[in-house]
N, CA and C atoms as a LAMMPS dump frame, in Angstrom:
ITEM: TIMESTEP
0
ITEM: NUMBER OF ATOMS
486
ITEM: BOX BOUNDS ff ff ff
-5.0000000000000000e+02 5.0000000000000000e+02
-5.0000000000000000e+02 5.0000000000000000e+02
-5.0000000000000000e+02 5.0000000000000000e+02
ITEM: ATOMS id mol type element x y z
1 1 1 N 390.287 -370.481 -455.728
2 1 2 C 389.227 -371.131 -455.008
3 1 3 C 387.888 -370.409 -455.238
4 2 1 N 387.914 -369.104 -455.337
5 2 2 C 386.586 -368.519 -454.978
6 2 3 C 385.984 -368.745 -456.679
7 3 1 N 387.125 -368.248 -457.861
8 3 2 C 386.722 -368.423 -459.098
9 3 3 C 385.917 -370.065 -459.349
10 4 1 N 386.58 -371.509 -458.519
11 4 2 C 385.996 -372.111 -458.532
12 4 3 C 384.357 -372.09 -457.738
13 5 1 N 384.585 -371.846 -457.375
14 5 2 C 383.014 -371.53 -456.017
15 5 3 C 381.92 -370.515 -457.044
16 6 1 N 382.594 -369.347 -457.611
17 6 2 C 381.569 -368.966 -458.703
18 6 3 C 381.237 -369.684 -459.828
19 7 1 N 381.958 -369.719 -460.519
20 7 2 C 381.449 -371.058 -461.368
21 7 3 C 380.54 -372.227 -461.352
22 8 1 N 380.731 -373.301 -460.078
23 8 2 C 380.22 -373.99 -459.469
24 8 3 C 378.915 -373.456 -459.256
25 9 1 N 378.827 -372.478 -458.315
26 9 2 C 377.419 -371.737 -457.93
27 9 3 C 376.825 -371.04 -459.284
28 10 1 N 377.589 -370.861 -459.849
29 10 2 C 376.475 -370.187 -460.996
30 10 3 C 375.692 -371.345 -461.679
31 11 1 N 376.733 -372.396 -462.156
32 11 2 C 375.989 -373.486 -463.282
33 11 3 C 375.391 -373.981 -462.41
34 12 1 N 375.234 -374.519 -461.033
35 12 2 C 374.196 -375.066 -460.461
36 12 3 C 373.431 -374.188 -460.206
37 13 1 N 373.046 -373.124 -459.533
38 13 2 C 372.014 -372.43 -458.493
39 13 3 C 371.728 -371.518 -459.356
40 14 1 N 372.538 -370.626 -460.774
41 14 2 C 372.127 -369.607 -461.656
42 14 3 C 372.665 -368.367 -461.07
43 15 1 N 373.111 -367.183 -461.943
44 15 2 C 373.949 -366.045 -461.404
45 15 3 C 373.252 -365.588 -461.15
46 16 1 N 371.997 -365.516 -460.245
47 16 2 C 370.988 -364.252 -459.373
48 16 3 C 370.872 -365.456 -458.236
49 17 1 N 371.339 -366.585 -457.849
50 17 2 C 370.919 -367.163 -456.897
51 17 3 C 372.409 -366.215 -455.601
52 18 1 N 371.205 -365.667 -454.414
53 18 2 C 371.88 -365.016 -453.654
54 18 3 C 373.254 -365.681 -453.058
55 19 1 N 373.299 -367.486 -452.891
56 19 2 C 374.826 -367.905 -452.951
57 19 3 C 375.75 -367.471 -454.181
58 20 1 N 375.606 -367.627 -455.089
59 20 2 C 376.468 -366.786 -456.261
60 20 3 C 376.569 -365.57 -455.878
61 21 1 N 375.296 -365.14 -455.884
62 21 2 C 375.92 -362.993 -455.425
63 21 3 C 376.911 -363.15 -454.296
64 22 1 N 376.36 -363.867 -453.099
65 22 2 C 377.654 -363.908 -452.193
66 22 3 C 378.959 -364.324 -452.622
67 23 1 N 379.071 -365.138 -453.157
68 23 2 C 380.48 -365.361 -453.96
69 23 3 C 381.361 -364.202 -454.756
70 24 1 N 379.992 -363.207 -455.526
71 24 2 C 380.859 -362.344 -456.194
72 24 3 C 381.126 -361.08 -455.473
73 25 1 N 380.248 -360.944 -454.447
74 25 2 C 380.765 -360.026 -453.367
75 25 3 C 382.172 -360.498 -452.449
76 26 1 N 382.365 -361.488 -452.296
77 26 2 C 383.415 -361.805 -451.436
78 26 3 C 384.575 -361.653 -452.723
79 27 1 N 384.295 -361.862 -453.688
80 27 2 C 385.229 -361.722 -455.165
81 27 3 C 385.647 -359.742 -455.077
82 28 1 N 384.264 -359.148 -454.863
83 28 2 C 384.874 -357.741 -454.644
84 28 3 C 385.591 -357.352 -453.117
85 29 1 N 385.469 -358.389 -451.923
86 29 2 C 386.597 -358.489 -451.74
87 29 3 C 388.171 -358.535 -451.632
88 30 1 N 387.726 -359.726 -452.434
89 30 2 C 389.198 -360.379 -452.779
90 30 3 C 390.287 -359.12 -453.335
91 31 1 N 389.233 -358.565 -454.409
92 31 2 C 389.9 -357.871 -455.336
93 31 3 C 390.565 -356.644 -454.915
94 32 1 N 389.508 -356.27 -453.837
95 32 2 C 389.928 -354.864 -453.563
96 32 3 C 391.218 -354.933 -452.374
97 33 1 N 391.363 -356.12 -451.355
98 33 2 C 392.757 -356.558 -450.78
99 33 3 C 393.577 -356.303 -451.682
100 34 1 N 393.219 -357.231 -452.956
101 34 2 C 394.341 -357.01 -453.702
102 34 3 C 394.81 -355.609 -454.37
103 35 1 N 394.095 -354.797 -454.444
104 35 2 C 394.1 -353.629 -454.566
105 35 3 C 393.748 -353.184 -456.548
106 36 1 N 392.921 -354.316 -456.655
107 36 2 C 392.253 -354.404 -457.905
108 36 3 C 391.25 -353.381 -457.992
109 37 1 N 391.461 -352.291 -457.782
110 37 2 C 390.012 -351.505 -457.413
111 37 3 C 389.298 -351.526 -458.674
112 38 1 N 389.386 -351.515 -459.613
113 38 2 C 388.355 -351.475 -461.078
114 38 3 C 387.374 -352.594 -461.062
115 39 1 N 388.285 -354.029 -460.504
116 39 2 C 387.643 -354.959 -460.62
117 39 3 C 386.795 -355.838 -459.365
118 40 1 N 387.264 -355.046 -458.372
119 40 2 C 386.536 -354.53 -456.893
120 40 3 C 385.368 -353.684 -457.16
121 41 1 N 385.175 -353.236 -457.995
122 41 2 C 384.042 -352.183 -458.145
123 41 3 C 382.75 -353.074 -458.981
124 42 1 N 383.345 -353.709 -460.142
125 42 2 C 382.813 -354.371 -461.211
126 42 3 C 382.26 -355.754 -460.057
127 43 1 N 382.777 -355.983 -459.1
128 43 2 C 381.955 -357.312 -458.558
129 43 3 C 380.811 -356.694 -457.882
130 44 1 N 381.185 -355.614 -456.936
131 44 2 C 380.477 -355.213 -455.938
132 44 3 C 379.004 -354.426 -456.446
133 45 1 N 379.177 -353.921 -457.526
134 45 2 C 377.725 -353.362 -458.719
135 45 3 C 377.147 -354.545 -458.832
136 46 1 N 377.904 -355.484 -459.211
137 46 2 C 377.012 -357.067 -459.675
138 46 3 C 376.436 -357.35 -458.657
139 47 1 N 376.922 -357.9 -457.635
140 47 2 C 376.486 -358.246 -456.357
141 47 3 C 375.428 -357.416 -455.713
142 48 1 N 375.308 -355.877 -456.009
143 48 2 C 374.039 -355.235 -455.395
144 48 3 C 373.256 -355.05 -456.305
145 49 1 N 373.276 -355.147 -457.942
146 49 2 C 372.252 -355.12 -458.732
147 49 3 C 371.334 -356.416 -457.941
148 50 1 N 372.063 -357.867 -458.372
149 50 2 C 371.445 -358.972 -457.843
150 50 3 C 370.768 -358.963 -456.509
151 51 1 N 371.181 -358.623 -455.329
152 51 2 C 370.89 -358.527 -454.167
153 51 3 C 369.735 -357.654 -454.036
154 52 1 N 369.37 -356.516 -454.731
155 52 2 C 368.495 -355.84 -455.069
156 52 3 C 367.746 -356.678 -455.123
157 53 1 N 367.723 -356.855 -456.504
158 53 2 C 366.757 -357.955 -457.197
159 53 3 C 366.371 -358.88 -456.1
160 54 1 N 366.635 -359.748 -455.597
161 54 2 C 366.532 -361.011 -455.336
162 54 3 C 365.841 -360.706 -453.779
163 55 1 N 366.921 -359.899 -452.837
164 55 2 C 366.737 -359.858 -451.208
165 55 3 C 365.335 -358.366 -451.055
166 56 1 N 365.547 -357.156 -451.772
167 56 2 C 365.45 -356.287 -451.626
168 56 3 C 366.578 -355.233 -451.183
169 57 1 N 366.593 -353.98 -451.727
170 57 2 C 367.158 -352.991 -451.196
171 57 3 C 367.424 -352.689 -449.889
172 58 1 N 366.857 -353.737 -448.692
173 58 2 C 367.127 -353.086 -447.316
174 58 3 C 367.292 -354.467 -446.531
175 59 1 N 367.661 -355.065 -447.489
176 59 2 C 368.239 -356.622 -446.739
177 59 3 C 369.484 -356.358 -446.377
178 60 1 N 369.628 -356.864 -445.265
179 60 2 C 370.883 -357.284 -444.409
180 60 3 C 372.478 -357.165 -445.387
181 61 1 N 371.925 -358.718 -446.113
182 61 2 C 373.185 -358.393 -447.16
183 61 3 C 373.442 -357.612 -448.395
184 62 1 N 372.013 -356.963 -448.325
185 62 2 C 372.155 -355.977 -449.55
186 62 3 C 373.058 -354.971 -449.175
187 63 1 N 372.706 -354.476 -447.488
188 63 2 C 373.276 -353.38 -446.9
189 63 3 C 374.848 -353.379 -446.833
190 64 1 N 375.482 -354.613 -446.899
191 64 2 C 376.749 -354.854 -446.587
192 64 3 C 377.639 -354.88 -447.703
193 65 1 N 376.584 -355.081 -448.803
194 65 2 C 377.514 -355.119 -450.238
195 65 3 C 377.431 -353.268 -450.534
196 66 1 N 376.554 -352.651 -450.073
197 66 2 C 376.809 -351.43 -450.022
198 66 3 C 377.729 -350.243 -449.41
199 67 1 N 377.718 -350.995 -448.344
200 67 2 C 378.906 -350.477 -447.33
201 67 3 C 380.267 -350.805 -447.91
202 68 1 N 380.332 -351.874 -448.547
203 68 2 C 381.678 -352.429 -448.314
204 68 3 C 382.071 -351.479 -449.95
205 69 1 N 380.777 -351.144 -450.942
206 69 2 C 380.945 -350.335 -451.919
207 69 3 C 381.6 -348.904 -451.371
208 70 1 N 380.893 -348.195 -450.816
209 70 2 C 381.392 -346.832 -449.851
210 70 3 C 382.72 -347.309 -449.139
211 71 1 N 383.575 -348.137 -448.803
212 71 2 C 384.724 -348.112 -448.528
213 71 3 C 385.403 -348.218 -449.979
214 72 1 N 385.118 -348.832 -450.747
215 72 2 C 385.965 -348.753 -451.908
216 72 3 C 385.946 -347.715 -452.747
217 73 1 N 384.822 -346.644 -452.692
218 73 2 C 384.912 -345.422 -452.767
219 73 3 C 385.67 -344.651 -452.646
220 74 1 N 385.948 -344.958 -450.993
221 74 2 C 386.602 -344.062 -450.278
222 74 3 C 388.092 -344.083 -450.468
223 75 1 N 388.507 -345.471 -450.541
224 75 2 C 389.694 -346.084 -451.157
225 75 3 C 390.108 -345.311 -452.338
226 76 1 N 389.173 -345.075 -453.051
227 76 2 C 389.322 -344.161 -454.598
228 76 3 C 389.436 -343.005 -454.472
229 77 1 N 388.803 -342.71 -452.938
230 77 2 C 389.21 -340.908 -453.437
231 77 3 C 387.533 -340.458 -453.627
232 78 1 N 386.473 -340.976 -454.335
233 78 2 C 385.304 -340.637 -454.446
234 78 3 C 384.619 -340.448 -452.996
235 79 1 N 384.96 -339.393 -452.618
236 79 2 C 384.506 -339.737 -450.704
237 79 3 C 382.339 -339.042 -451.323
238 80 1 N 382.501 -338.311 -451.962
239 80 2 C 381.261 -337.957 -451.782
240 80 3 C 380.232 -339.463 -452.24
241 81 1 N 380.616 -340.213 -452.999
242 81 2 C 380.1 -341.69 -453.491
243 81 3 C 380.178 -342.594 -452.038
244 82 1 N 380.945 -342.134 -451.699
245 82 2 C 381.523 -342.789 -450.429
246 82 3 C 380.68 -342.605 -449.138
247 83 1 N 380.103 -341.591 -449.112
248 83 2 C 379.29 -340.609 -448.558
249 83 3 C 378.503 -341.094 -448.417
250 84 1 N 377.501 -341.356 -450.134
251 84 2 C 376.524 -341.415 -450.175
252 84 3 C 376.145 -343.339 -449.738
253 85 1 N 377.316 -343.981 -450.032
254 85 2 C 377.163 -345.538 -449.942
255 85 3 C 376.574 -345.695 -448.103
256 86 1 N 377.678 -344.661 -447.171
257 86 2 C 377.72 -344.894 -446.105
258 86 3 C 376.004 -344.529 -445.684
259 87 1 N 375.807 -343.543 -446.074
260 87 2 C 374.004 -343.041 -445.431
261 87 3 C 373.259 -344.096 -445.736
262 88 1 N 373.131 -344.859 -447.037
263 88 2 C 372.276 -345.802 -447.282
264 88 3 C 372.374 -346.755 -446.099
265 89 1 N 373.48 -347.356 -445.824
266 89 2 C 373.985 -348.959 -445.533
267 89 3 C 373.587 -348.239 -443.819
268 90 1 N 374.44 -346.874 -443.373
269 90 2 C 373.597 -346.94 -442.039
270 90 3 C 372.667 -346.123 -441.611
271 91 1 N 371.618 -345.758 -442.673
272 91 2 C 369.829 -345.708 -442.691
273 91 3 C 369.022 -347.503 -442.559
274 92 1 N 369.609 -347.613 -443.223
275 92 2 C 368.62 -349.382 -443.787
276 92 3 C 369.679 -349.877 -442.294
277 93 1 N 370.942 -349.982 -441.479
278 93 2 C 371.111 -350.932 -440.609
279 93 3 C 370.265 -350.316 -439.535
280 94 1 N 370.698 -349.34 -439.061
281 94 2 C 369.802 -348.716 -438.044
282 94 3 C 368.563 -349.701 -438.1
283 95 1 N 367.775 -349.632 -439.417
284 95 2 C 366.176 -349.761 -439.435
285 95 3 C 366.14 -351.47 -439.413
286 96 1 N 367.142 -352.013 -440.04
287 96 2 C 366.985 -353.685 -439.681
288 96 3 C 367.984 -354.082 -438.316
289 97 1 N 368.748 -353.525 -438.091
290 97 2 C 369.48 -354.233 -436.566
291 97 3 C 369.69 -353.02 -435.855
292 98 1 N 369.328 -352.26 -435.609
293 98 2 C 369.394 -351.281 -434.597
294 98 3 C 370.409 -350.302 -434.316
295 99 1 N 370.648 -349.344 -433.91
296 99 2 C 371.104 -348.421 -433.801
297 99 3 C 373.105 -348.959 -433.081
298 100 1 N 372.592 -350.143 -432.072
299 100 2 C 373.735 -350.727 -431.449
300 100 3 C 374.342 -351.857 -431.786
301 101 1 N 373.693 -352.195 -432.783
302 101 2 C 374.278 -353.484 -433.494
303 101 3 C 375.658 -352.934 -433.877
304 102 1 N 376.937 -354.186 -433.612
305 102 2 C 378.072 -353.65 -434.28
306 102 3 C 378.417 -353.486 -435.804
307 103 1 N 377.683 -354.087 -436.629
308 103 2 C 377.21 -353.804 -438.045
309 103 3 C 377.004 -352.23 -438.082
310 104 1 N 376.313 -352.187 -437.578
311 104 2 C 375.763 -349.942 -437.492
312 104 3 C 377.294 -349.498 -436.989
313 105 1 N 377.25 -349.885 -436.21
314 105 2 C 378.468 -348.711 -435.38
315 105 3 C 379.579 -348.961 -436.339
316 106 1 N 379.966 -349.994 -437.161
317 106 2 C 381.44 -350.314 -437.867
318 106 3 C 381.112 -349.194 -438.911
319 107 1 N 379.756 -349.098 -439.427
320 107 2 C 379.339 -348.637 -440.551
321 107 3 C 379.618 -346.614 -439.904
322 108 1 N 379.222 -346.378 -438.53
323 108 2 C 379.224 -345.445 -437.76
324 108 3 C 381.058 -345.034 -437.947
325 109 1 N 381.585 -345.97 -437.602
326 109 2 C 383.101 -345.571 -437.15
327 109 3 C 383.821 -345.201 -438.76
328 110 1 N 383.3 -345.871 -439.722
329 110 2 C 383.575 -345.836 -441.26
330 110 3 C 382.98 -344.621 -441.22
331 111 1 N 382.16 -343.723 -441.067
332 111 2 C 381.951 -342.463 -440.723
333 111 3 C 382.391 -341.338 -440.666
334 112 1 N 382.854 -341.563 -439.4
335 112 2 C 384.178 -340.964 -438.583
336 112 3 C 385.454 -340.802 -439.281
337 113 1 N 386.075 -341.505 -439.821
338 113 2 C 387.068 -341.482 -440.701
339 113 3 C 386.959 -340.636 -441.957
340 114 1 N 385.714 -340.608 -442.691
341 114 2 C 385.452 -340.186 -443.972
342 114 3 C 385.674 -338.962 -443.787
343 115 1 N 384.804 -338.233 -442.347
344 115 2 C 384.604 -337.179 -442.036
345 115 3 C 385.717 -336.473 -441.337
346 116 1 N 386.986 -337.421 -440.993
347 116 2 C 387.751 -336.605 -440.501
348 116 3 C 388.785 -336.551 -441.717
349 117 1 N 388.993 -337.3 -442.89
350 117 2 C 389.482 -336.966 -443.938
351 117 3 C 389.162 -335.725 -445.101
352 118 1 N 388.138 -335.482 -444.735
353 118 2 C 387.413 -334.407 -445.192
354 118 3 C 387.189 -333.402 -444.566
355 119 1 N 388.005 -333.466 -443.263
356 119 2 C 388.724 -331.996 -442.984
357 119 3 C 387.407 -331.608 -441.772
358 120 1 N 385.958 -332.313 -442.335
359 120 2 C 384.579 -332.511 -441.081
360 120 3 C 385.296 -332.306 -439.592
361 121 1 N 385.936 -332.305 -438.176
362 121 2 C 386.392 -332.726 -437.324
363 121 3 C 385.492 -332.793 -436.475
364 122 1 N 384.19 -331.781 -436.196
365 122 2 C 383.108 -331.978 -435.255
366 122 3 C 382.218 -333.341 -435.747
367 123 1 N 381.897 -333.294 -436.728
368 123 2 C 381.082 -334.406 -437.401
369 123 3 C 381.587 -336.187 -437.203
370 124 1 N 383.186 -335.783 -437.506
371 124 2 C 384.294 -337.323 -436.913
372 124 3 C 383.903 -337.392 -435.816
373 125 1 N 383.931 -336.533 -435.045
374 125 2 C 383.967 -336.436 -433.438
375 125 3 C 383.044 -336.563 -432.945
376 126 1 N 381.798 -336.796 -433.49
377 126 2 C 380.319 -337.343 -433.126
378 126 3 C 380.431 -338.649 -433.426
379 127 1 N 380.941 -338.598 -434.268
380 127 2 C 381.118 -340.246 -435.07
381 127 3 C 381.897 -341.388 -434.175
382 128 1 N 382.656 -341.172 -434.253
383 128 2 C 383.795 -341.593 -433.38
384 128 3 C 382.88 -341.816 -431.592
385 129 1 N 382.334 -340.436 -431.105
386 129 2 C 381.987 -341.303 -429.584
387 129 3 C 380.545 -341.94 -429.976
388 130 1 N 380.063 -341.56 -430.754
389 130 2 C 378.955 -343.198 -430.793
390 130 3 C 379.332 -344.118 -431.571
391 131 1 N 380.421 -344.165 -432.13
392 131 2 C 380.596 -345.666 -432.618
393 131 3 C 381.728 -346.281 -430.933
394 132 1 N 382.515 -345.483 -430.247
395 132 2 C 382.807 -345.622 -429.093
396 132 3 C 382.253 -346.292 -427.782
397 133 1 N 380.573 -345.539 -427.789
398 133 2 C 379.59 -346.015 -426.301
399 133 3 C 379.318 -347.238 -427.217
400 134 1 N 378.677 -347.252 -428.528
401 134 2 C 378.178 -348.5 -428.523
402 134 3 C 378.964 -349.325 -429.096
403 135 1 N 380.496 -349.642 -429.38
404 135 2 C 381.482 -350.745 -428.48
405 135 3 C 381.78 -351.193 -427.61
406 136 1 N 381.834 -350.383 -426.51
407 136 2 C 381.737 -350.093 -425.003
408 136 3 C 380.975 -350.961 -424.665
409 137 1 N 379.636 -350.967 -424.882
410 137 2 C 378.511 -351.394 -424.734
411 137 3 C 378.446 -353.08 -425.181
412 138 1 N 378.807 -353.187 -426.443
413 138 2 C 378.845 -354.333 -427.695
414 138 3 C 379.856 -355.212 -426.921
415 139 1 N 380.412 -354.785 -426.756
416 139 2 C 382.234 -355.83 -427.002
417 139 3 C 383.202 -355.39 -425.995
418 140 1 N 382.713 -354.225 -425.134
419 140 2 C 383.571 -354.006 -423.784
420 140 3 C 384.618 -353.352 -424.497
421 141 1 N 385.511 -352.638 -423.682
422 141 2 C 385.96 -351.43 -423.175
423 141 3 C 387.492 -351.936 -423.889
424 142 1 N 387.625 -353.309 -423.64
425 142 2 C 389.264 -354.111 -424.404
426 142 3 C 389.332 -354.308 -425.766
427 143 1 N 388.067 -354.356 -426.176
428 143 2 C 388.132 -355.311 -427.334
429 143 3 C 388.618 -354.494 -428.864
430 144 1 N 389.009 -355.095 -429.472
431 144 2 C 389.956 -354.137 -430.644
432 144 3 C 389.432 -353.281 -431.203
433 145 1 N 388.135 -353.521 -431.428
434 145 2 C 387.547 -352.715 -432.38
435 145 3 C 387.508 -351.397 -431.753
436 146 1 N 386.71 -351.454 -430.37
437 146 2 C 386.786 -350.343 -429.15
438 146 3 C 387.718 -349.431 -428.81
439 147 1 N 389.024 -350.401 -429.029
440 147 2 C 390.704 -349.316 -429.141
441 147 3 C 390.925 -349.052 -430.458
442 148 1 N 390.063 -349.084 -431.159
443 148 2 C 390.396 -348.386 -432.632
444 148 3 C 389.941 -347.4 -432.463
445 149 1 N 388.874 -347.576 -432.426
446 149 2 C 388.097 -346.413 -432.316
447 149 3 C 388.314 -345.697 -431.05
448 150 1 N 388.727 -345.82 -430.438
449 150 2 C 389.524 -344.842 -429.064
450 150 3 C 390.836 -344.407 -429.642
451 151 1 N 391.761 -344.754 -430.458
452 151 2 C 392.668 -344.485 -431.28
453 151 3 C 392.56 -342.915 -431.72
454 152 1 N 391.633 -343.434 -432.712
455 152 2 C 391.102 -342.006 -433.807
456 152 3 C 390.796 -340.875 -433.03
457 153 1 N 389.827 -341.521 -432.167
458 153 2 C 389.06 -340.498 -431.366
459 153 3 C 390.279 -339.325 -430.32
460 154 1 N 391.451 -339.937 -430.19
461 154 2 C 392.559 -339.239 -429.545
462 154 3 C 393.163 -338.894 -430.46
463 155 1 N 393.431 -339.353 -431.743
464 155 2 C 394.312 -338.565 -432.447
465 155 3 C 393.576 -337.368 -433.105
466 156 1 N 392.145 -337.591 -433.228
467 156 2 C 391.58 -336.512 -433.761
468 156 3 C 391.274 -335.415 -432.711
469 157 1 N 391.524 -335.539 -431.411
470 157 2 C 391.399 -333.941 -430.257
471 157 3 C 393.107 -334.145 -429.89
472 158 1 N 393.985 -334.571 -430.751
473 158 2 C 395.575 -333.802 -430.829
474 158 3 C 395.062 -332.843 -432.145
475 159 1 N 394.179 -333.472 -433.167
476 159 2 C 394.365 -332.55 -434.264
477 159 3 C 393.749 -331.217 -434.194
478 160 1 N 392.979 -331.008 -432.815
479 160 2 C 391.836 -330.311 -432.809
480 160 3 C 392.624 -329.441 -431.855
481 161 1 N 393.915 -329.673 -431.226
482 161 2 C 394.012 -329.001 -429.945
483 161 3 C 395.254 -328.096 -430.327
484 162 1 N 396.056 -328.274 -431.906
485 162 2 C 396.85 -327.462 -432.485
486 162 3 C 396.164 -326.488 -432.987
């Protein structure tokens, strides 16, 4: 389906029209579920060269094809790439949706994880309670995302308390 949808969108709208980039970002998607990571990587470069181009560097969806790059990073093992994807995507969200937008904080809680894989545990642990208050805040105290991140945040002060 989606191979049809790129196609389609390219010969009509042209491969820099930002519906095509969205297509090939949801393609680095696809790919990386599937656990295509080479070819998860190869969409998601396309998709932010274009998005560059087209939105600017600190557009909304530029930011998201970046983020979602820094998880596939991270997926790889490249945590310092991973690193660096995450500062961009939540510098530029902060500065276009705010500090409490759940866009920031997902990008916040993706954080937390990097940093507690990397052995960081104070740094997770900052991470973790502000991506925490501002779920709390976002989406209330039930909502899944909120017990994820209340999850981590307990398993990482068992890891802290051995």
């Amino acid at each position: 389906m989606y191979q049809r949808a790129l196609v389609g969108s390219t010969k009509a709208l042209g491969p820099d029209h930002t519906s095509t980039l969205d297509t090939v970002h949801n393609f680095g998607i696809l790919y990386r579920n599937q656990g295509k990571l080479k070819s998860a990587e190869e969409m998601y470069q396309r998709a932010l060269v274009g998005k560059e181009k087209a939105l600017g560097p600190d557009h909304t969806s530029t930011l998201d094809t970046v983020h979602n790059l820094g998880i596939l990073y991270y997926d790889q093992g490249r945590l310092k790439e991973a690193e660096e994807m995450y500062q961009r995507a939540l510098v530029g969200s902060e500065k276009a949706l705010g500090p409490d937008h759940t866009s920031t904080l997902n990008i916040v809680h993706d954080f937390g994880i990097l940093y507690s894989h990397q052995g960081k545990l104070k740094e997770a642990e900052e991470m973790y309670q502000r991506a925490l208050e501002g779920f709390k805040k976002a989406l209330g105290p039930y909502h899944n995302g909120t017990q994820q991140v209340m999850q981590r945040l307990n398993a990482l002060s068992i890891v802290n308390l051995k």
